[in-house]
N, C-alpha and C positions, 0 to 999 in steps of 0.2 A: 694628771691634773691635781695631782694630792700629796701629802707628808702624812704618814704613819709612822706615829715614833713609839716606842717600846718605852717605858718609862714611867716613874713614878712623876706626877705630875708636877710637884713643885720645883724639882730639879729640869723640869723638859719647861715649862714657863722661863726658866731665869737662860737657858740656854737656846731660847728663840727670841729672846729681847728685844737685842740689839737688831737682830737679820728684820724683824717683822714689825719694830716699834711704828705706830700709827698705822698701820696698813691691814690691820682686821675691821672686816664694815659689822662683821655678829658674830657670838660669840650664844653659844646655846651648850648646857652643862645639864646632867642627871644624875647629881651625886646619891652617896646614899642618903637616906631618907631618914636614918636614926633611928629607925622605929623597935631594933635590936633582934630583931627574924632573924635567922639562921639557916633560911631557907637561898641566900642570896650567895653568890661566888665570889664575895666580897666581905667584906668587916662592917657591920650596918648597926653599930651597937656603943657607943660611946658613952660619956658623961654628957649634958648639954656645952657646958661650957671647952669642953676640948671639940669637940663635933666641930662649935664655931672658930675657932682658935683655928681648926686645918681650913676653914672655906676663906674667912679671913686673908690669912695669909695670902692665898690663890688667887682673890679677889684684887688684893692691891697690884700682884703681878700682873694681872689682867691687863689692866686698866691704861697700862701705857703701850700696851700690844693695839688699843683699839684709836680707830679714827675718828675726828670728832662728830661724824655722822654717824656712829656705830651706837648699835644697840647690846643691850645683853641679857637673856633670857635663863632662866634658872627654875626646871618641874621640881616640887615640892609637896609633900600633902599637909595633911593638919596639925601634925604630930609637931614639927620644925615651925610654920610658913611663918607664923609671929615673930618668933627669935631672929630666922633667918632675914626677914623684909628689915627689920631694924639694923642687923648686920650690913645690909646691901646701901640703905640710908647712911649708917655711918663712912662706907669707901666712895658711893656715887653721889652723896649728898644731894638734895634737892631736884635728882635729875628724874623719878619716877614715870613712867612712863602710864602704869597700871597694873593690874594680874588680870590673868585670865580662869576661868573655873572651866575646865578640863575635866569632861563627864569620859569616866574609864571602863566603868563595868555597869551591867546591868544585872538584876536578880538579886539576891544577898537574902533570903529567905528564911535565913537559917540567923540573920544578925540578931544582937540580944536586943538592942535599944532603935538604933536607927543604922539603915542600910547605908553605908557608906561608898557614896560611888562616881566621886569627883575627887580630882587633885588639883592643884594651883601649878601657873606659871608666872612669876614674878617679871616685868620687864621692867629693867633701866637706861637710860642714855647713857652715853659717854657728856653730851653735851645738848639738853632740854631744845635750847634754842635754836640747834643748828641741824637737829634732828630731825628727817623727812619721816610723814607720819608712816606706820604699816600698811600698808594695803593690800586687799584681795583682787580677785577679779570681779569686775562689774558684772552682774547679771545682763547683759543686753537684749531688750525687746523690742527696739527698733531697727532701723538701718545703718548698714558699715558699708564703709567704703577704702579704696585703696588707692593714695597719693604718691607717689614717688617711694614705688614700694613699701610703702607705715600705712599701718591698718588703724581708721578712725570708725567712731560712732557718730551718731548725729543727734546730738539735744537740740530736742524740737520745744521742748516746756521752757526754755530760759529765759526769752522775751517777757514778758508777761505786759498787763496793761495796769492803769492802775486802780482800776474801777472793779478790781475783780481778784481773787486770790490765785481763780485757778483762771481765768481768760487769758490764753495767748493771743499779742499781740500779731495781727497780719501784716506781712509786709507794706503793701497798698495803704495802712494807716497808720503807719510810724511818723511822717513828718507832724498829723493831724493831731495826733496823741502827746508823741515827748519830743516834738520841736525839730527844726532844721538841722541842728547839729547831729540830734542823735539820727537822723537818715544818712546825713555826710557818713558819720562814723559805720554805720553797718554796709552802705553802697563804697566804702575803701576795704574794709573786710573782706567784702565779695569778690573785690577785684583781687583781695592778696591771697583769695584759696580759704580765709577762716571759716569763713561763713557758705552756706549752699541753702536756696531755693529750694522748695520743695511745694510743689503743686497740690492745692487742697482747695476744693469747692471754685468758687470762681476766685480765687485770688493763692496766697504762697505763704508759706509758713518759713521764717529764714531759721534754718538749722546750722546751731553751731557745732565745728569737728572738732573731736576730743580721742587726742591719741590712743588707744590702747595699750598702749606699752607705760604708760604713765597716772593715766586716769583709771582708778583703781577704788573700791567704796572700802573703808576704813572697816577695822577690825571688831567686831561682836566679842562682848566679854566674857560668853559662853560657848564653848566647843569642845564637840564628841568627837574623842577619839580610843576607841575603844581598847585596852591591851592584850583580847583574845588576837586582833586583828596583829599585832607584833608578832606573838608569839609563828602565828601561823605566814607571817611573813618570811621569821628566818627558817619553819620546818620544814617550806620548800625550798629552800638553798639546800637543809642540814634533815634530811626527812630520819636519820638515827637519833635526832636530838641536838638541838643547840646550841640555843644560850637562855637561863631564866627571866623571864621579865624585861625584854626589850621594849623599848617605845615605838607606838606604828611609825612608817616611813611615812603618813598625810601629816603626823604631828609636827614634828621638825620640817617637813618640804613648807607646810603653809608660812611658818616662822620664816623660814629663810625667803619665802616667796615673798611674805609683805616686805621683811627687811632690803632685798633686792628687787622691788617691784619694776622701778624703772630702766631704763634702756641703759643708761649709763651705770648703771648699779649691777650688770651680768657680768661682771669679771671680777665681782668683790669675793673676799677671801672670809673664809667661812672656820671658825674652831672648837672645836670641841674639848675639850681636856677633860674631861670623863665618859669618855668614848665608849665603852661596853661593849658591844656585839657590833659595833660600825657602823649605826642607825643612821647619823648624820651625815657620811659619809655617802651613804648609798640613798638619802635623800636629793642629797646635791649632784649624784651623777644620771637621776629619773631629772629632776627640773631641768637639766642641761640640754639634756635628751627631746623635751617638752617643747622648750622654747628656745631653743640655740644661744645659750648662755654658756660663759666660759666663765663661772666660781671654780674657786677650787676650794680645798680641804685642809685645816692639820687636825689632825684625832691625836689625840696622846690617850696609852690607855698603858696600865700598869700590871694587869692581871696575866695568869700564864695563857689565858681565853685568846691574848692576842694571836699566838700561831695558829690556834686550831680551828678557833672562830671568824677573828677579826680581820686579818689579813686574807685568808679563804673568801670569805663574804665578800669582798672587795675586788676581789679577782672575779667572781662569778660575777659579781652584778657588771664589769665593767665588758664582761664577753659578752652578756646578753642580759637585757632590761625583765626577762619570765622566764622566771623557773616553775617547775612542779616535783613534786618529788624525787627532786635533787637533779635533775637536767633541765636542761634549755630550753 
């Protein structure tokens, strides 16, 4: 269910163009971060203005790879995020979606000024308007029920009356309240399955059914994800050692999760082109796993990691979803 392609990115973008043009729903990138470490398997150390020059480039490639429902997501820390969100403004123009502040580490005890322990995630649309928001999963404290095999919840608060912010309206006083029409309108409801009764004191609270698979609470612009949790995600694939600085597999699953939340959205194509140790890759075959979705993947990764790490990791995770210490 995936493309792994070996390659330096800008030449593997102009060479999936055509095959793939409109048909990426997201698009999630972890380039280097510029910050000029030497501790990375990678080149992480530019001028500003060439740093941008290569994301640029990639950028514009992107862009006609993706659908106009598609999103595009891009981790960053402090060092870039200003340059780079201007960069992103200048190819996506007016299509901002938000960033996210991305809590990575905890401790830093030893920092000289202030402990640094969040990075950013930049989102864009391909197209603002046409764009279904992210969503997570709902917390559900009420009752679910199952219709023609689709699993619903039931808002019980939706009715409300008007004499009250928080008074639900009971069934029994809906004509008395907000008129004949709106009873016609909830007694056609009931008959067409939207609507369900729910028995409460001497009278019935009308609960409306709200898919699961669709109705989803919108995304917090703060989330932990911690990068100890990576690290030890690929030691039990690679328990002799790795890959440096991977991103946890909840960071990219949640991403792709809001991006594909809905029922029709589980077969959307999913890319990465600064792929590293296969992190997004092996998000999208745990989510598939989760909820019976058919994404697939392309990773383009350029580094010689790809044999030893990349392609490996890909292979394990698709034999089995838990490893420990390098077995199953």
């Amino acid at each position: 269910d995936g493309l792994l392609i070996h390659s330096e990115n800008f030449q593997a973008l102009n060479l999936l163009m055509e095959r793939y043009r409109g048909q990426v729903k997201c698009i999630y990138i972890d380039p280097p971060y510029n910050t000029g470490g030497d501790e990375f398997p990678y080149k992480d150390g530019y001028i500003h203005s060439s740093w941008l020059a290569m994301l640029f480039d990639r950028l514009l490639l992107a862009l006609p790879i993706m659908n106009n429902e598609a999103s595009f997501a891009v981790s960053i820390d402090d060092n870039e995020v200003h340059r780079l969100d201007l960069c992103l403004r200048e190819v996506f123009g007016d299509n901002k979606i938000g960033e996210l502040c991305v809590i990575r580490a905890e401790g830093g005890g030893l920092a000289k000024h202030v402990v640094k322990g969040h990075d950013y995630i930049l989102l864009y649309a391909r197209a603002i308007n046409e764009f279904p928001p992210l969503l997570r999963p709902k917390d559900i404290r009420g009752e679910t029920i199952e219709v023609d095999g689709r699993r619903y919840w039931i808002e019980t608060d939706w009715l409300r009356t008007e004499f009250g912010k928080y008074g639900t309206l009971m069934y029994e006083d809906i004509e008395k309240v907000k008129g004949r029409e709106k009873k016609q309108e909830i007694d056609k409801g009931l008959a067409e399955g939207k609507y369900k009764l729910i028995k409460k004191g001497t009278g019935h609270i009308v609960g409306r059914l709200r898919p699961l698979d669709e109705d989803g609470s919108k995304f917090y612009s703060v989330v932990k994800n911690l990068n100890a949790d990576g690290m030890n995600e690929v030691l039990a694939l690679f328990p002799e050692g790795g890959f440096g600085y991977p991103k946890p597999i909840s960071l990219c699953k949640q991403y792709i999760l809001g991006s594909t939340f809905a029922a029709r959205h589980r077969n959307a194509l999913i890319l990465d082109y600064f792929a590293g140790s296969g992190t997004t890759a092996h998000a999208v075959i745990n989510l598939n796993r989760e909820d019976g979705g058919k994404r697939k993947y392309i990773l383009v990764e350029m580094g010689e990691y790809f044999d030893t790490v990349l392609v490996p990791r890909i292979k394990k995770v698709v034999y089995s979803k838990d490893w420990k210490d390098g077995k199953p």
